[in-house]
C-alpha angles and dihedrals in degrees: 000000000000124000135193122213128181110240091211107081128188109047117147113254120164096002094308132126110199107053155149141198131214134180120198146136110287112190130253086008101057129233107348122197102225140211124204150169129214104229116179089337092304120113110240106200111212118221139040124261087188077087097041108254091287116203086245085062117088084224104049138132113297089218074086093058132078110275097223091046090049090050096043085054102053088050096055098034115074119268122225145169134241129173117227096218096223086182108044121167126248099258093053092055094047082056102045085047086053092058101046095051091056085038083061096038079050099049099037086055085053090054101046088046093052087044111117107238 
């Protein structure tokens, strides 16, 4: 699948210094436009696609965006390739379970702690 990243990283999103942007096809939203952070040399992906990418959100579907804008940046950003593994092992979907389950603990702290009291 392609993928579209933007060379200048580093920008401030969500209160962040020190992040990307990606835009790609998420499956079943669409193509999503992505915030992330680069944490210890791992990608941290910023949103949650448990509700669906919404146009509030920084990372949301670009079906919201304007389609010109959307173009002109995937020609300027840099275009790369990743492979969707339909047939992953065992082992690889116990650790990406892992993960999401401390992705949600992680999330669902964030929400409690922004809730107002």
């Amino acid at each position: 699948m392609h993928i579209y990243i933007n060379p200048e990283y580093g920008g401030d999103f969500e209160g962040n210094q020190g992040g990307g942007e990606a835009i790609y096809k998420f499956m079943p939203d669409g193509e999503i436009i992505r915030f992330f952070k680069v944490l210890n040399g791992q990608v941290e992906l910023m949103g949650n696609p448990q509700i669906g990418f919404p146009i509030t959100q920084p990372s949301h579907r670009t079906v919201f965006d304007d389609d010109e804008t959307i173009c002109e940046l995937k020609q300027r950003w840099l275009k790369r390739f990743f492979v969707v593994d339909v047939l992953p092992s065992r082992e690889i979907i116990q650790e990406a379970s892992r993960r999401q389950t401390l992705r949600t603990e992680v999330l669902e702290r964030e929400q409690k702690r922004q809730e107002p009291e």
